[in-house]
C-alpha positions in Angstrom: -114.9 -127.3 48.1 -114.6 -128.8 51.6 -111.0 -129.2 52.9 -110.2 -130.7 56.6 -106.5 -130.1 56.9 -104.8 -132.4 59.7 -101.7 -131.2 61.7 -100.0 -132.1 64.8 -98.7 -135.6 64.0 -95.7 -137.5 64.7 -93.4 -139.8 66.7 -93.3 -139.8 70.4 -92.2 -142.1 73.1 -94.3 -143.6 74.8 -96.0 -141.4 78.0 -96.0 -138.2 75.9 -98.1 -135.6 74.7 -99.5 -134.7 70.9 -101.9 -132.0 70.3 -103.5 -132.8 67.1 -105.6 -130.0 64.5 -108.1 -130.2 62.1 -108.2 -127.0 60.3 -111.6 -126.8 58.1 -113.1 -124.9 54.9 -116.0 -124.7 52.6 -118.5 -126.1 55.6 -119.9 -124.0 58.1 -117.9 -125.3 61.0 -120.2 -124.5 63.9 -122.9 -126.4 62.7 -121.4 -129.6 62.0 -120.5 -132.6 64.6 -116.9 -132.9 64.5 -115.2 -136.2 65.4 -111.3 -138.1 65.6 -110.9 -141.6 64.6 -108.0 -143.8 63.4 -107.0 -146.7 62.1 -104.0 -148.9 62.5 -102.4 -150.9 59.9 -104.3 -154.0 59.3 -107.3 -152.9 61.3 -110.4 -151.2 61.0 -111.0 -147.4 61.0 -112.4 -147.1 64.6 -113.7 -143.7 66.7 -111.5 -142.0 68.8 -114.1 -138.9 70.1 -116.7 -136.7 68.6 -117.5 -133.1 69.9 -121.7 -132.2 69.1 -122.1 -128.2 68.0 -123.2 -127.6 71.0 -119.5 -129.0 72.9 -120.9 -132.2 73.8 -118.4 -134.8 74.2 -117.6 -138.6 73.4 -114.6 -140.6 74.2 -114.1 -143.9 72.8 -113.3 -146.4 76.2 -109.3 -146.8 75.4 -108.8 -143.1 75.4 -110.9 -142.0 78.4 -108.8 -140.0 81.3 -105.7 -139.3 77.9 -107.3 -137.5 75.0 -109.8 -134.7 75.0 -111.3 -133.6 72.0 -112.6 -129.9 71.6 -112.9 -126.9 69.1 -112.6 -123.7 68.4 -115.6 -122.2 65.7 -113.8 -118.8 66.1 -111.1 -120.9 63.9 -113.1 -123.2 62.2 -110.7 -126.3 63.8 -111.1 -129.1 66.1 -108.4 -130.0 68.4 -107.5 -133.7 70.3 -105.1 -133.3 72.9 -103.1 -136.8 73.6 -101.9 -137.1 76.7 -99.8 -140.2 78.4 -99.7 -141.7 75.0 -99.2 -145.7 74.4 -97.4 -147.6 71.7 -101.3 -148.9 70.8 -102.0 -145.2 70.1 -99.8 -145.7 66.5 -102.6 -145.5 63.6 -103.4 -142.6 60.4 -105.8 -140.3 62.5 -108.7 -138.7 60.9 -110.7 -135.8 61.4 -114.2 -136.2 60.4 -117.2 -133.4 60.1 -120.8 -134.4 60.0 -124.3 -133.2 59.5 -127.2 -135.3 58.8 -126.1 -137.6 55.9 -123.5 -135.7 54.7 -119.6 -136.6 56.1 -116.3 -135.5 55.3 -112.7 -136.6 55.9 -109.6 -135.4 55.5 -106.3 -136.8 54.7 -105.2 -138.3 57.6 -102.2 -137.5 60.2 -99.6 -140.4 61.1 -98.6 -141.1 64.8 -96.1 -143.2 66.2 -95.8 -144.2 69.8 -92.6 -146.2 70.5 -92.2 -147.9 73.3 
């Protein structure tokens, strides 16, 4: 059974930091693209950054130079680090694993920016 486990969410003020997690099971980790997106209320699910298996990088435009995603296959789990964080940052953020036409999600990890 596949399992991504989000942690690292939660309410900051606006200009701080959030490291989030994505703890995986039942996939073989290193193989698999692993990606960040979220989704706002009332808005669509958009990307926030994949990582490749072999550590190539994507940022979506609104998060260049603030997050960087990255991961650990030692521990099976992706990471996105959240710097200078902005009250347009609030949304449920996924993790996501993907190989060819198979996809996963997990549950989803809140975070609130206030301003």
């Amino acid at each position: 059974q596949v399992q991504l486990v989000e942690s690292g969410g939660g309410s900051v003020q606006a200009g701080g930091s959030l490291r989030l997690s994505c703890a995986s099971s039942g996939i073989i980790f290193s193989i698999h693209t692993m990606g960040w997106y979220r989704q706002a209320p009332g808005k669509q699910r958009e990307l926030v950054a994949t990582i490749s298996m072999f550590g190539n990088t994507n940022h979506a435009d609104s998060v260049k130079g603030r997050f960087t995603i990255s991961r650990e296959n030692a521990k099976n789990t992706a990471y996105l680090q959240m710097n200078s964080l902005k009250p347009e940052d609030t949304a449920v953020y996924y993790c996501n694993a993907q190989r060819g036409t198979f996809t996963y999600w997990g549950q989803g990890t809140q975070v609130t920016v206030s301003s």
